[in-house]
C-alpha positions as CSV (number, residue, x, y, z in Angstrom):
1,X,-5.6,-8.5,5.1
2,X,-6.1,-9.8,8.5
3,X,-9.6,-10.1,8.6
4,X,-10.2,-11.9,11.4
5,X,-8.6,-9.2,13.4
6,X,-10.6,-6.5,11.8
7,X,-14.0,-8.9,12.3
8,X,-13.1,-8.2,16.6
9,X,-13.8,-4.3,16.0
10,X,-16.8,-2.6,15.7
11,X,-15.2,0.0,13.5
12,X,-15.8,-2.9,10.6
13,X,-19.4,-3.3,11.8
14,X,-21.1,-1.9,8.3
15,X,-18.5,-4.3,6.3
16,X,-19.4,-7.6,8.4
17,X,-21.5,-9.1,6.0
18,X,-19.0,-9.1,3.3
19,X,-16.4,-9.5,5.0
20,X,-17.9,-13.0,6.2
21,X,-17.9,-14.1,2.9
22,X,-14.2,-13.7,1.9
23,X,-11.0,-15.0,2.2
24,X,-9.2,-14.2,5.5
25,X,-6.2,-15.0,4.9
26,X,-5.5,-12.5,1.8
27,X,-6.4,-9.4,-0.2
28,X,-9.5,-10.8,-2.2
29,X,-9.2,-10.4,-6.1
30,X,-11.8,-8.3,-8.1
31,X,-13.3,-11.6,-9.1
32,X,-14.0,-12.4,-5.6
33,X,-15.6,-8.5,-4.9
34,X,-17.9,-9.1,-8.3
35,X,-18.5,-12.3,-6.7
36,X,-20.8,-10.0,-4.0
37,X,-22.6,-7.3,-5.7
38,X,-26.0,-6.8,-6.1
39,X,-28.4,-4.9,-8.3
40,X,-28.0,-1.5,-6.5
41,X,-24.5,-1.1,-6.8
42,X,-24.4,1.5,-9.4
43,X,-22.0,4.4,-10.5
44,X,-23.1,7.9,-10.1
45,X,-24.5,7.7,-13.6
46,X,-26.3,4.5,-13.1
47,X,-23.8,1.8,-14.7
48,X,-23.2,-1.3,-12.8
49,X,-20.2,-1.2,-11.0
50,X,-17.4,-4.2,-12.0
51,X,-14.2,-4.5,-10.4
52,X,-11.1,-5.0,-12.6
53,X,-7.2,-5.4,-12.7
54,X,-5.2,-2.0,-12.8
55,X,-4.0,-2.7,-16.2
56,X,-7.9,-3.1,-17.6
57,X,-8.2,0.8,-16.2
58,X,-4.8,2.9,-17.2
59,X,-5.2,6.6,-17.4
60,X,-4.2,8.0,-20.7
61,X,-7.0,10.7,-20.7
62,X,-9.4,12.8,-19.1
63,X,-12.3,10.1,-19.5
64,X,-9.9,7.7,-17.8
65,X,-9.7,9.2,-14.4
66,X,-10.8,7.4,-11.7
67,X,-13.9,8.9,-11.1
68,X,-14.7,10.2,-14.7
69,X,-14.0,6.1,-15.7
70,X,-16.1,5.1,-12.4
71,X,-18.9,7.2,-13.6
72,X,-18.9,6.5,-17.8
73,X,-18.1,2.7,-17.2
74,X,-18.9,1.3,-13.5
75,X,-14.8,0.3,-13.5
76,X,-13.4,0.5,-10.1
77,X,-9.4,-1.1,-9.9
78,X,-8.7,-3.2,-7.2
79,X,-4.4,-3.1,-7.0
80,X,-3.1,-7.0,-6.3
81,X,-2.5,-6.9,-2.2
82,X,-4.0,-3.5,-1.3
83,X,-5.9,-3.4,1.9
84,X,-6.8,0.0,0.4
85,X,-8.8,-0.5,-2.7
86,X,-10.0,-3.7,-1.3
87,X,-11.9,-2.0,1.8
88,X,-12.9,0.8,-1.4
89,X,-14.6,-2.2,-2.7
90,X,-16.0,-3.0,0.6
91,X,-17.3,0.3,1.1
92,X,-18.9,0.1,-2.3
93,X,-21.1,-3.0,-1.2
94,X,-22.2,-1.4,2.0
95,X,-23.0,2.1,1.1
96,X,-24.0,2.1,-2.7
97,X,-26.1,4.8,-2.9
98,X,-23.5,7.2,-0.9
99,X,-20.6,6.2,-2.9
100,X,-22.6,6.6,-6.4
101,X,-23.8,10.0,-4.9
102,X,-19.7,10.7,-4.2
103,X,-19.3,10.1,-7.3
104,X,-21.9,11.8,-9.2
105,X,-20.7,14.8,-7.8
106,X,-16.9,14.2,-8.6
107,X,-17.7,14.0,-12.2
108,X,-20.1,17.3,-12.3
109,X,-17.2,19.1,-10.3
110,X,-14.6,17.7,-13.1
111,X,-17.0,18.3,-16.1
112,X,-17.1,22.0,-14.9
113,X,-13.5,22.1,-14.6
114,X,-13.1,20.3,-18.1
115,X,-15.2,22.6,-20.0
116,X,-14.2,25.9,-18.3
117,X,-10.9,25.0,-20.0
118,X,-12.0,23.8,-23.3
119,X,-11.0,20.3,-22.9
120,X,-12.3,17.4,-24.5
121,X,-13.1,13.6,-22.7
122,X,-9.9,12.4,-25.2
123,X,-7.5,15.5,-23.5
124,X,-4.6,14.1,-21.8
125,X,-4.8,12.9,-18.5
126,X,-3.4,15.7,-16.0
127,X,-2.4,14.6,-12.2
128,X,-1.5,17.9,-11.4
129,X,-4.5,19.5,-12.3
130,X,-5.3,21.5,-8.1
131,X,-9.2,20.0,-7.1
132,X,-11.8,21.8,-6.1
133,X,-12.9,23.2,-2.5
134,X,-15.9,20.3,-2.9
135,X,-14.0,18.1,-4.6
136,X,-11.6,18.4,-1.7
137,X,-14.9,17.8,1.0
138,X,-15.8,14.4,-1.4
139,X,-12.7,13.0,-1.1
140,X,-12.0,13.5,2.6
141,X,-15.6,11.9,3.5
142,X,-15.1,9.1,0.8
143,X,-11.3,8.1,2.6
144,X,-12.0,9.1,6.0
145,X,-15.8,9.5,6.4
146,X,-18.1,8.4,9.3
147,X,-22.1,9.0,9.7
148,X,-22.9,9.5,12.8
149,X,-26.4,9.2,13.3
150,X,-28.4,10.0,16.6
151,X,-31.8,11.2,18.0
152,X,-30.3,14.0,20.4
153,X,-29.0,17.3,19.0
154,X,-27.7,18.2,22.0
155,X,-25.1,14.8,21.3
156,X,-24.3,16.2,18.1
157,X,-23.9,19.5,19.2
158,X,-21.1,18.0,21.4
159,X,-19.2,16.9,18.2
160,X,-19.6,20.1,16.7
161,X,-17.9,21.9,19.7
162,X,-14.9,18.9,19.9
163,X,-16.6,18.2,23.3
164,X,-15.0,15.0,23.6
165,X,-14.7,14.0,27.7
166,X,-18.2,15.5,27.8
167,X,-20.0,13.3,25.1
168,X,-17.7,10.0,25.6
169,X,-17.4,10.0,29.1
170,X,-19.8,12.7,31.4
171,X,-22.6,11.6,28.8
172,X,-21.1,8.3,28.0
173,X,-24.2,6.2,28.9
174,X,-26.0,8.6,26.6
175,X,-24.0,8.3,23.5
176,X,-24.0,4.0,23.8
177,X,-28.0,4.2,24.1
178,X,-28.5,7.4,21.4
179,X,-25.9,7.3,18.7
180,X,-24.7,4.9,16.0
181,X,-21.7,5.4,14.2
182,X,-20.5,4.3,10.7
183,X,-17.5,4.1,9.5
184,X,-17.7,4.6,5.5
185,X,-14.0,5.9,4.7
186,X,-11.8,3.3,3.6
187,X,-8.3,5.1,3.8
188,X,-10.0,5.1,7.9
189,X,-11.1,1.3,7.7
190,X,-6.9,0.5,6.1
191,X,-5.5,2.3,9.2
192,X,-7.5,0.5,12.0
193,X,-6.0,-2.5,10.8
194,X,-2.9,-1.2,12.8
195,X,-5.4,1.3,15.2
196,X,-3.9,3.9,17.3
197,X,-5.2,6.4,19.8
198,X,-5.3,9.5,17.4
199,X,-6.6,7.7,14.6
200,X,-9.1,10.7,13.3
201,X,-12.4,10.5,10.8
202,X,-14.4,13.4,9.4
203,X,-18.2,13.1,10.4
204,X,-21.2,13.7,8.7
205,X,-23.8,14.2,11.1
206,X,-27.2,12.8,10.9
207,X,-30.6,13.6,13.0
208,X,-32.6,10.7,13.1
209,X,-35.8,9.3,14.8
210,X,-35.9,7.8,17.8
211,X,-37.4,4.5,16.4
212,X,-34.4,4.5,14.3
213,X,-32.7,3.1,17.3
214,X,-34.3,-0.2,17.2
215,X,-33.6,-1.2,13.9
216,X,-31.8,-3.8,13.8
217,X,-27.9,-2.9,12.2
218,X,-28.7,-3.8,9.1
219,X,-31.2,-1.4,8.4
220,X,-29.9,1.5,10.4
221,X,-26.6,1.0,7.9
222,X,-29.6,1.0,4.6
223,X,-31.3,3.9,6.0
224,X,-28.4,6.2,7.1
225,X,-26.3,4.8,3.1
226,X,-29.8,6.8,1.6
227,X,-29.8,9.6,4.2
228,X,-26.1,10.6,3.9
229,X,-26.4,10.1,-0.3
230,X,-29.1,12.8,-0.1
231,X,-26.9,14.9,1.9
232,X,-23.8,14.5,-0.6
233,X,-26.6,14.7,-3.7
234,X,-27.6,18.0,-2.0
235,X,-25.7,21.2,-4.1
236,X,-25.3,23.0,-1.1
237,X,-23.6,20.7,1.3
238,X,-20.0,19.3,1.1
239,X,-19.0,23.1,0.1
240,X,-15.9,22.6,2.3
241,X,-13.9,20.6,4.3
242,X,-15.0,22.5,7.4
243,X,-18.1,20.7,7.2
244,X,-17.3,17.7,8.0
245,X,-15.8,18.1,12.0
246,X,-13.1,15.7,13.1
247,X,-14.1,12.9,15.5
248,X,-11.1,10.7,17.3
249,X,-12.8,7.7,16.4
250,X,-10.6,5.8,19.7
251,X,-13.1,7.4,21.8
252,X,-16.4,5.8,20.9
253,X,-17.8,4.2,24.0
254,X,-16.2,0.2,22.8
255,X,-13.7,1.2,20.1
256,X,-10.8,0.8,22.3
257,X,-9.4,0.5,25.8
258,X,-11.0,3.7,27.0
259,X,-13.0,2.9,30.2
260,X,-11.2,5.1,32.0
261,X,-11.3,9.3,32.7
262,X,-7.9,9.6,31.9
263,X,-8.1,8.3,28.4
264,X,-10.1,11.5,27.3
265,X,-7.0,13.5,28.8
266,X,-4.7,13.2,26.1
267,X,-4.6,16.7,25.2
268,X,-2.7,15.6,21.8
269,X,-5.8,13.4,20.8
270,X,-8.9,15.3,22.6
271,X,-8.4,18.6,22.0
């Protein structure tokens, strides 16, 4: 897994206190995960969450889909040697309540899919079966999410309009001392183990206080995991995936080797 290589960026900041307490020279095993959670760590429908082996958690039916099984039974599989579903775990531990309130909403978009076809929780599991437009928004936030939090809407606004020189570097003093990023997608956390310049999340934008800024990290990560649950929890929100606006995580003031103008030039990254 590499982990000391992924402790060196701040993408991993929300992880560090897990990842501190695993092995860095391999994929940790469920056991190891289990090892870490707390009393919070619930599935949308408020089981305790356990990870397990693929072959505890095969899909034979409707009720074993990943998040229909997540929801019914708290069983999240953690595959032997994937960086994947171990940073899924990860992202489990650091932002409960937004990945019970991912999930929540998975299984009411499946159970209204289920019952407008007549199906039953024993029907035959279906891979092909086409997801819909907020299933689609959960999913891309779950693998590729960040919050970004800050106390200027003007900054925000800038992310909105794929402002990119403009916020990172004309307003770059601005977004260190005003925004707070978090990275909760773990498809996003998997591919900055090998980080390249176009490496893109989809943001979820929070207003916050200004006092939120001097919280120390541990509590900005608590308060934003609530904040961005409510938002997900919220029926009207996550309707599509144009709600969520790209953000060429690369360019965060720190993330990379981007003290420089030019860096924002790359018309192929930045656009």
């Amino acid at each position: 897994m590499s982990l000391p290589g992924a402790l060196a960026s701040p993408l991993y900041d929300p992880l560090r206190e897990w990842l501190g307490n695993l092995p860095s020279d391999r994929i940790p095993d469920p056991g190891e995960f289990n090892a870490l959670l707390h009393a919070a760590v619930l599935s949308g429908g408020g089981v305790p969450i356990r990870f397990v082996r693929p072959d505890v958690a095969r899909v034979r039916t409707y009720a074993d889909q990943f998040e229909v099984r997540t929801y019914l039974r708290g069983q999240i599989p953690v595959r032997e040697g994937s960086a994947h579903d171990a940073f899924n775990a990860l992202a489990w531990l650091a932002f409960p309540r937004t990945k019970a309130a991912i999930n929540r909403r998975h299984f009411a978009e499946l159970e209204l899919e289920r019952k407008a076809r007549g199906g039953g929780e024993g029907e035959p599991f279906s891979p092909d079966a086409k997801r819909s437009a907020v299933r689609d928004a959960l999913t891309l936030f779950d693998e590729s999410g960040i919050i970004v939090a800050s106390a200027s809407a003007e900054l925000l606004e800038l992310i909105r309009l794929r402002r990119w020189k403009p916020l990172f570097w004309s307003r770059r003093a601005d977004a260190q001392r005003q925004m707070r990023f978090f990275v909760l997608g773990h498809a996003l956390h998997e591919k900055a183990m090998q980080a390249y310049k176009g490496m893109t999340a989809r943001a979820l934008l929070l207003a916050v206080p200004a006092s939120f800024l001097d919280l120390c990290a541990t509590t900005q990560r608590e308060w934003v995991d609530q904040q961005a649950a409510g938002r997900v929890r919220m029926p009207t929100s996550l309707g599509s995936t144009q709600e969520l606006p790209p953000l060429p995580v690369m360019g965060i003031p720190g993330w990379a080797d981007n003290c420089d103008p030019g860096f924002y030039d790359d018309a192929g990254v930045f656009r």
